[in-house]
C-alpha positions as CSV (number, residue, x, y, z in Angstrom):
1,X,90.9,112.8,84.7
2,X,87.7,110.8,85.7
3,X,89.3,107.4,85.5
4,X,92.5,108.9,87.4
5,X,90.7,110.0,90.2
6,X,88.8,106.6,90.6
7,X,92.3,104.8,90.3
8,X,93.0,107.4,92.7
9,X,90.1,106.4,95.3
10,X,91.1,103.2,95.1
11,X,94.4,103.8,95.9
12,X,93.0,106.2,98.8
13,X,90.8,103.0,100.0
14,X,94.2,100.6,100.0
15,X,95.8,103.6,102.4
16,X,93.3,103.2,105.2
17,X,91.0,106.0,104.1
18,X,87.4,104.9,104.1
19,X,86.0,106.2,100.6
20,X,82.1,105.4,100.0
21,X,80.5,106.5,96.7
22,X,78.8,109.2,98.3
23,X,82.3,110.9,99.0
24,X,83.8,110.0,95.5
25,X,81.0,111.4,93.8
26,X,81.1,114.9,96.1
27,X,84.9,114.5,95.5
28,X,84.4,114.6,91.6
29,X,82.0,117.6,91.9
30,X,84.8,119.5,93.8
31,X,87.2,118.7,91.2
32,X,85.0,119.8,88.4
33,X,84.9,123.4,90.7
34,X,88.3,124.0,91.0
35,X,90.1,122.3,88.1
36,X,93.4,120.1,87.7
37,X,95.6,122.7,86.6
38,X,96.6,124.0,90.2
39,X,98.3,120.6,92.3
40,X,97.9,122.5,95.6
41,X,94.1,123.5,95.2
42,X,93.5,119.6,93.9
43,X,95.0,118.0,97.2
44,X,93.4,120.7,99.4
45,X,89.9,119.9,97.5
46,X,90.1,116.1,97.9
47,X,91.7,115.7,101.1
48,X,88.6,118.8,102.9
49,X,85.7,115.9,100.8
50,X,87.1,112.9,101.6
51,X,89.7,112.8,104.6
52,X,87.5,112.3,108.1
53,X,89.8,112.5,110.4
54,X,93.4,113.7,111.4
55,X,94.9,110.3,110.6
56,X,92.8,109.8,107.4
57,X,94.2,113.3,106.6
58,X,97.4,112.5,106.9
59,X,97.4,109.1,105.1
60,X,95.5,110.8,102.1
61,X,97.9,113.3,101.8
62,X,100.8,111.1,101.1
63,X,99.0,108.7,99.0
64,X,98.3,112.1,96.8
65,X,101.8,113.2,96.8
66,X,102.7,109.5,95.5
67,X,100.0,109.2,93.3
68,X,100.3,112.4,91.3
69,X,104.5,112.0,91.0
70,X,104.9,110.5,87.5
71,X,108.7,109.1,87.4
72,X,110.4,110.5,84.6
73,X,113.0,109.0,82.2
74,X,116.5,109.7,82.6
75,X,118.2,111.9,80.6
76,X,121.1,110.1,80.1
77,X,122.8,112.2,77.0
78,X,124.9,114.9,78.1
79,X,124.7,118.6,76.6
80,X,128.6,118.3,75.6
81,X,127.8,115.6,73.1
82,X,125.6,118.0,71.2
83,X,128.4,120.4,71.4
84,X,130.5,117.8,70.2
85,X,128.4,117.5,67.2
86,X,128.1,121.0,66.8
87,X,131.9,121.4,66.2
88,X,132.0,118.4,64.2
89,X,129.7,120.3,62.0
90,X,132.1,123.1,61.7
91,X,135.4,121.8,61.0
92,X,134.5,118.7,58.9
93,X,132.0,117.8,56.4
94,X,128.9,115.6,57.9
95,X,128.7,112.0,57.5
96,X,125.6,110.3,55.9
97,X,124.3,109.4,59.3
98,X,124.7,113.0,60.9
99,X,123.4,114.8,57.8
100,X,120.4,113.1,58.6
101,X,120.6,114.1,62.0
102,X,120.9,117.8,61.9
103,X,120.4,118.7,58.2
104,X,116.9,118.8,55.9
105,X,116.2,115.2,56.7
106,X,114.3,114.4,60.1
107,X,116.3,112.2,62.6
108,X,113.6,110.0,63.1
109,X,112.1,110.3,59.8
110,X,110.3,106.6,58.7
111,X,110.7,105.8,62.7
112,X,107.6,104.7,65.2
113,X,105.9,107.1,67.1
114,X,108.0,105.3,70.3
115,X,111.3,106.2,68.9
116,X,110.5,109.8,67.4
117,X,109.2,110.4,71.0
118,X,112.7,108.9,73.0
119,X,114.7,110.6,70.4
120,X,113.2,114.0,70.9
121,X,113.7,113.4,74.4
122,X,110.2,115.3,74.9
123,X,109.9,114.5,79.4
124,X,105.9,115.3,79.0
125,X,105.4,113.4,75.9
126,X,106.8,110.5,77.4
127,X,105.5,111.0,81.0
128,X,101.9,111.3,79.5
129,X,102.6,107.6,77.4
130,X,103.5,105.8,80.2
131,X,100.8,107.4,82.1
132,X,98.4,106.2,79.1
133,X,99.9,103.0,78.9
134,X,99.9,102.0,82.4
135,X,95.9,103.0,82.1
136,X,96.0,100.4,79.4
137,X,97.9,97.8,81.1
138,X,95.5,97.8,84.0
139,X,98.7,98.7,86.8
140,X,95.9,99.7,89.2
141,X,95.1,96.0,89.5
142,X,98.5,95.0,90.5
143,X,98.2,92.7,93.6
144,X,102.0,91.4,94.4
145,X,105.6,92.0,94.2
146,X,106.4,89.0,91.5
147,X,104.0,91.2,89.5
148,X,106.7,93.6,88.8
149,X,107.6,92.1,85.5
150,X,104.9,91.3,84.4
151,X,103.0,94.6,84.5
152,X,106.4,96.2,82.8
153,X,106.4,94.3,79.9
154,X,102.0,95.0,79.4
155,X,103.2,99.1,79.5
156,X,106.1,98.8,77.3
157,X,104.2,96.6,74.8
158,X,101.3,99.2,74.8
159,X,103.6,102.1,74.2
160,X,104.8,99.7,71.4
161,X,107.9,98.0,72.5
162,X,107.8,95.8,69.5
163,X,107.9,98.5,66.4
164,X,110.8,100.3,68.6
165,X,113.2,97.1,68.4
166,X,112.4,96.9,64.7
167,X,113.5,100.7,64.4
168,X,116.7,99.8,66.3
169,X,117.7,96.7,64.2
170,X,117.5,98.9,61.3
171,X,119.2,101.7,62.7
172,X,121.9,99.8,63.5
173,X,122.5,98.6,59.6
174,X,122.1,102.4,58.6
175,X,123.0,104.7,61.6
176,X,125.1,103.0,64.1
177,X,125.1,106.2,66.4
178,X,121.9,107.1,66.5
179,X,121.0,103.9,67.5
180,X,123.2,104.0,70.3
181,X,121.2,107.1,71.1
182,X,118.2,105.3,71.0
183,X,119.2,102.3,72.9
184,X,120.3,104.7,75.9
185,X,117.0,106.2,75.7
186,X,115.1,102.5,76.0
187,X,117.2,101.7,79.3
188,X,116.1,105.1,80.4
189,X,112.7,104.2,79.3
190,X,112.6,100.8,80.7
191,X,114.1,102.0,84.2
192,X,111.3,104.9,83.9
193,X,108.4,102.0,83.2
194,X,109.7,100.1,86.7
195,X,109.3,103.1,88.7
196,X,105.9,103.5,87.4
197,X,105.0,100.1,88.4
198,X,107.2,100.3,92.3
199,X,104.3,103.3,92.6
200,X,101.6,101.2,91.3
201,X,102.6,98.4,93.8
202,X,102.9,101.1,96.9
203,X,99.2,102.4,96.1
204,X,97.9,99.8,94.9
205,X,98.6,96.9,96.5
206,X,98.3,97.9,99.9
207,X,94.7,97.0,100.5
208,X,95.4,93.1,99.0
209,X,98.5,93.0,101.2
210,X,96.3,94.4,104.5
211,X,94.0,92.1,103.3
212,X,95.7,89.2,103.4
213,X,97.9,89.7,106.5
214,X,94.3,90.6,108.3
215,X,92.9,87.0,107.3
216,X,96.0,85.7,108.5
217,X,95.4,87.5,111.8
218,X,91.5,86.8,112.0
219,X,92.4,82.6,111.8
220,X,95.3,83.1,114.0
221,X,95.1,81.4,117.4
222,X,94.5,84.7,120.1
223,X,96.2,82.7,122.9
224,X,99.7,82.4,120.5
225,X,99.4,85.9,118.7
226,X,103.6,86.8,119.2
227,X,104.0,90.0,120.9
228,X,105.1,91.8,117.7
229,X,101.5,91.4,116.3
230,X,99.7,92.3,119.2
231,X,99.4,96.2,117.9
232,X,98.3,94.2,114.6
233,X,95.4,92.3,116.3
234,X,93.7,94.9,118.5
235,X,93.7,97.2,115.2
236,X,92.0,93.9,113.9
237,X,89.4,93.8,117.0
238,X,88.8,97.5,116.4
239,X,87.3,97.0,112.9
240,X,85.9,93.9,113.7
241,X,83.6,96.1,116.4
242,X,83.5,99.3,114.1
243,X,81.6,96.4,111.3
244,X,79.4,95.3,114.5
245,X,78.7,99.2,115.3
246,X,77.6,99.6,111.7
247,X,75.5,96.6,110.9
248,X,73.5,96.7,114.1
249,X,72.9,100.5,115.2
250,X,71.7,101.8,111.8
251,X,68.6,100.0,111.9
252,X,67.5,101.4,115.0
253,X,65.0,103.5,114.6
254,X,63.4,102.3,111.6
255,X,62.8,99.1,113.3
256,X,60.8,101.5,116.2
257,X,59.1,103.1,114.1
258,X,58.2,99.7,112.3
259,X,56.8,99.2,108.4
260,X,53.8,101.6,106.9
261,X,50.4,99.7,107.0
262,X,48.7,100.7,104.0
263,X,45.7,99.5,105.2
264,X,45.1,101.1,108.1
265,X,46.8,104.4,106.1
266,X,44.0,104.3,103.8
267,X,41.1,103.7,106.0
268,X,42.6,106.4,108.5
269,X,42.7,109.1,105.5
270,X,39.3,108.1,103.4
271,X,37.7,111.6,104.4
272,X,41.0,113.2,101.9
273,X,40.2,111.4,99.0
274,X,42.9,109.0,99.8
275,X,45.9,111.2,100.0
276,X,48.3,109.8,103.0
277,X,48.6,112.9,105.2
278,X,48.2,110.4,108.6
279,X,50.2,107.5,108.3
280,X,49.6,104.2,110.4
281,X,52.5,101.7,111.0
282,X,52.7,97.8,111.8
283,X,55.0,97.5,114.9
284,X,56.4,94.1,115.3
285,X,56.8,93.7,119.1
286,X,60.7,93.5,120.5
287,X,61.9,92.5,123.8
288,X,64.4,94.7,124.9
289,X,67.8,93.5,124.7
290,X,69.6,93.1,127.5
291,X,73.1,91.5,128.0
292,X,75.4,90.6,130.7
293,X,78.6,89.9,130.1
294,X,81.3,88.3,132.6
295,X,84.9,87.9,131.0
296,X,87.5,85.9,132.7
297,X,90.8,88.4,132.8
298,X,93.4,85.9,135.2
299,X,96.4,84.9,134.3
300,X,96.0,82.0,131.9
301,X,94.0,83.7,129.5
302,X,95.0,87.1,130.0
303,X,96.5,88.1,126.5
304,X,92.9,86.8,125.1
305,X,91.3,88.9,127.6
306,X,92.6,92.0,125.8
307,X,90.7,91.3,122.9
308,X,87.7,90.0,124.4
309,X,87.7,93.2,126.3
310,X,88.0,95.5,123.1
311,X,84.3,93.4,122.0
312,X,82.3,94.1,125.1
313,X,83.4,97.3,124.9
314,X,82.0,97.6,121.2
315,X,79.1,96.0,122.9
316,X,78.5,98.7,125.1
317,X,77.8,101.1,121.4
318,X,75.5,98.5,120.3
319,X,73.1,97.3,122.5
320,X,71.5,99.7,124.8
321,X,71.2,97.7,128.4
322,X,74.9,96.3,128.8
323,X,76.5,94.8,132.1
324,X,80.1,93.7,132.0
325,X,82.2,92.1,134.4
326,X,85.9,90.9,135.2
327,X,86.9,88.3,137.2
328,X,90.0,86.4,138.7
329,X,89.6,85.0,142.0
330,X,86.8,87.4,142.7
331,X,84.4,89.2,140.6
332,X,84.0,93.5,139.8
333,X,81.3,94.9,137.6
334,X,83.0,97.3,135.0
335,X,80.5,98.7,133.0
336,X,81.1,102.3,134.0
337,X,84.5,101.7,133.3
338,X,83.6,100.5,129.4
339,X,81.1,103.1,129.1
340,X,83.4,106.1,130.1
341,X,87.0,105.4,128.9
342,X,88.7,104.6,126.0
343,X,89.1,101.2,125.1
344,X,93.0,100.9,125.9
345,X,92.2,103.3,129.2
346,X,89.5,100.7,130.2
347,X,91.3,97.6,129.6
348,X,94.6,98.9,131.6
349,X,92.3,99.9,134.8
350,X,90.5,96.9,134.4
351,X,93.5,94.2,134.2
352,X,95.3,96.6,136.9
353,X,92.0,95.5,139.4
354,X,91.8,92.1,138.7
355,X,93.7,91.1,135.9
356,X,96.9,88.4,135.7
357,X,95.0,86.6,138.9
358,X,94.3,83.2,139.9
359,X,91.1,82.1,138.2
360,X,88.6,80.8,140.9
361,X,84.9,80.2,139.0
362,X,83.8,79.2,141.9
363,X,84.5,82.3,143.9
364,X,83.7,84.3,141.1
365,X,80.2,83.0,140.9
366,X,79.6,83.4,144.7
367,X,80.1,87.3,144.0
368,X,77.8,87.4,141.3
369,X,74.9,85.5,143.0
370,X,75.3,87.8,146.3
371,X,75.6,91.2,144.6
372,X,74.0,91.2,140.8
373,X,71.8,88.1,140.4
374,X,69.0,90.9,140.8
375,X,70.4,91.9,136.6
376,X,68.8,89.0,135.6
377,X,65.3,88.8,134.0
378,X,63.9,86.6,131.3
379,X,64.9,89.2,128.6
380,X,68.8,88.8,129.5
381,X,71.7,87.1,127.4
382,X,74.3,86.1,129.7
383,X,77.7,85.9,128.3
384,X,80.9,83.7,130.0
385,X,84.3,84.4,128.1
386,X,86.7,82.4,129.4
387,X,88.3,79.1,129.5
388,X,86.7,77.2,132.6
389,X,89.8,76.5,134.2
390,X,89.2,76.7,138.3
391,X,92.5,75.4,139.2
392,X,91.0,72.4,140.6
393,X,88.5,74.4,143.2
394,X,85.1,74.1,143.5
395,X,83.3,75.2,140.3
396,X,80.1,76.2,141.8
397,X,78.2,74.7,139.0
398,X,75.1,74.8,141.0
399,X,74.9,78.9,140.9
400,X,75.9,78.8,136.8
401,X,72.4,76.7,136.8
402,X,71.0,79.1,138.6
403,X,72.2,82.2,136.4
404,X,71.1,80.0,132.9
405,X,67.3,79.2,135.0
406,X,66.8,83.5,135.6
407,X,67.7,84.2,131.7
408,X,66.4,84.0,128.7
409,X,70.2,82.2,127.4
410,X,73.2,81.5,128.7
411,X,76.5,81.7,126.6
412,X,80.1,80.5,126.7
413,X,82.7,81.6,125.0
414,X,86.0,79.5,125.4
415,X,89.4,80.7,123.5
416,X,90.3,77.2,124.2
417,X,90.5,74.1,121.5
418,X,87.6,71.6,122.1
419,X,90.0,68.9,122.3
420,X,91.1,70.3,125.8
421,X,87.8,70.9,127.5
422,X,87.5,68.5,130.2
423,X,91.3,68.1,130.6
424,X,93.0,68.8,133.9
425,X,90.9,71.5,135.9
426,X,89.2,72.6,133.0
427,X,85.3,72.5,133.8
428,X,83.9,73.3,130.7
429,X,82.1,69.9,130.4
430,X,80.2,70.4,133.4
431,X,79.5,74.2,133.1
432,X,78.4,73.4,129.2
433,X,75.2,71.5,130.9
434,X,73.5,74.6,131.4
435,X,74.4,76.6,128.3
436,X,72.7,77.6,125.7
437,X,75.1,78.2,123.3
438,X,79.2,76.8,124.1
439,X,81.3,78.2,121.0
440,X,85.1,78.0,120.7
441,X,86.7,81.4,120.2
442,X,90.4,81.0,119.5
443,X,90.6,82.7,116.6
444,X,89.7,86.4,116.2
445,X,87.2,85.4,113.6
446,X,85.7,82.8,115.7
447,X,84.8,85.6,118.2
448,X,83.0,88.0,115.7
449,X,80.5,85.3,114.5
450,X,80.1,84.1,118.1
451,X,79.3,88.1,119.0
452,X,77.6,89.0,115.8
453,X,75.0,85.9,116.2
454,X,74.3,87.1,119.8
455,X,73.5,90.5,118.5
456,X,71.8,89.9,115.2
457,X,69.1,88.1,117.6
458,X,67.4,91.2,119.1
459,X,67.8,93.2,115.5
């Protein structure tokens, strides 16, 4: 049961539910409680340790149902046939062949365990050997459809595939009708072995197939995502900002309260023989971070501005002192907005202000100099998302120098290829004078590294 219930976690991980060893391990010890024996109890038990959520609840709960539903063979002989016999046995005198069958002799007597089991047509005997045998054939690491065939010739050769056609060619010498009965029982057996590995694939494969579709996704061009996979790549900018959540906000406090200085710990407590009761720390000196963030939501980059939304609102959970703001032709701070909403809330109010506009840097830029320059100190990132494009206006380059001379660094983001900066109205050649940093975002895996370098740098 221990390896099934990792096979099981496994498969629980490939259905969306987030598993870590901590759970699997107070999984097992709720298992050991309440026992196998009881189906109900054992899904109630694993889905109250390991299921965190409605969702996670649900998805658990189906990939127990499939998990623990063992396909059984077919049972493709028909009770008259045994009746048939039966009144054969009556009115006439047995052949050779059926003596064997129902007299002192075994009907499977000098056969493999394989036959004796398909002959006896004993359901849990033969549910539990393809169970075992799938255990052998490693099914759990099953990855891809073409793997079908594969995988069902590694569990049929493990329940010993090869003895049984040796049995048949010799029934078929000595007892042509019971080898008919045992060549029924193989398709039965074989059709049995395919459903095993169809489940395998369905619980097992999931996570390799999210997997890959995912990296597709993360190297796809934003600006070109089809409108199909849009659902697809916000779910993708989600867990991109649940990893950011996780790798930067755990470390929190134990980087305030710094690293014990046993120096200065021993010194302090010298009068008690040594023993630590006051502890001294080294405290390596931070400045705090602060970001700004200003993220172009007009009309020609406004299905990339969905998803650069979705970051600076993960931003917001990360970093403590966050500023965000949306522009078109003129410029609205919407960091209460971020702060107080769901993402998909935020981003509809937000693109419903000033979203799908004409882009005007220039005008843009005024509004940030005459209302929030004062957000600026030597302690601030500033980050520009968007693709310079000021339809041919004036750029206002002079107050971007301006914003990069108050703060400590200045960053653009562009969702545009580098081959087309500098092209048309696009401006990023001259804004990219006073940046810091100028990084190409098209791809949602461009943008993580670009957000996750700006945050590792005050961690």
């Amino acid at each position: 049961m221990r390896e099934n219930l990792h096979r099981f976690f496994r498969a629980a991980r490939g259905a969306g539910v987030h598993v870590s060893p901590a759970e699997s391990i107070d999984a097992m010890r709720a298992v050991a409680q309440v026992g196998i024996s009881d189906r109900a109890v054992l899904r109630d038990a694993l889905l109250l340790t390991l299921a965190k959520s409605q969702d996670e609840k649900l998805a658990l709960g189906d990939c127990f149902d499939l998990f623990f539903s063992q396909p059984e063979p077919r049972q493709d002989q028909p009770e008259a046939a045994g009746e048939d016999h039966a009144a054969q046995g009556e009115d006439q005198p047995p052949s050779a062949g059926s003596a064997s069958e129902a007299g002192e002799g075994q009907p499977s007597q000098g056969l493999g365990p394989l036959a004796q089991m398909l002959l006896s047509q004993d359901r849990n005997a033969i549910a539990a050997a393809i169970a075992s045998a799938s255990g052998a054939a490693s099914l759990s690491d099953i990855r891809y459809s073409t793997q079908r065939g594969i995988f069902s010739s590694r569990i049929l050769d493990a329940m010993g595939l090869q003895r049984l056609r040796d049995d048949l060619d010799q029934l078929t010498a000595t007892n042509p009708s019971l080898a008919e009965r045992l060549r029924a029982a193989l398709d039965a057996l074989r059709e049995a072995v395919r459903d095993t590995v169809s489940q395998g694939l369905a619980l097992y494969a999931r996570e390799e197939a999210e997997n890959l579709r995912n990296e597709i996704l993360r190297n796809a061009p934003l600006a070109r995502i089809e409108r199909r996979q849009v659902a697809e790549m916000r779910a993708l900018i989600r867990q991109i900002a649940r990893r950011l959540r996780e790798r930067y906000s755990k470390p929190r406090k134990r980087q305030r309260r710094g690293h014990l200085d046993v120096r200065r710990t021993l010194r302090r407590n010298a009068a008690w023989g040594g023993v630590p009761f006051l502890t001294a720390w080294k405290r390596k000196h931070r400045d705090r971070p602060k970001i700004v963030a200003l993220c172009d939501v007009s009309g020609s980059v406004a299905q990339v501005s969905d998803f650069f939304l979705l970051l600076i609102h993960s931003l917001h959970e990360v970093v403590d002192d966050v500023r965000s703001f949306a522009f078109s032709s003129h410029l609205i701070e919407v960091s209460e907005i971020l702060e107080t909403k769901s993402p998909e809330e935020a981003m509809s109010e937000i693109m419903s202000k000033v979203g799908f506009g004409s882009s005007d840097y220039g005008s843009s830029l005024v509004d940030f100099e005459k209302e929030f320059m004062s957000a600026l100190t030597p302690q601030t990132t500033v980050i520009v998302l968007g693709d310079a494009r000021s339809n041919n206006l004036d750029p206002r380059a002079d107050i971007l120098r301006r914003i990069s001379e108050r703060s400590k660094r200045l960053v653009w983001l562009n969702p545009e290829g580098r081959l087309a900066w500098g092209f048309g109205d696009s401006e990023m050649p001259r804004y990219a004078t006073f940046c810091s940093v100028v990084r190409q975002c098209a791809t949602a895996q461009q943008l993580e590294r670009a957000v996750s370098d700006i945050v590792a740098t005050y961690q």
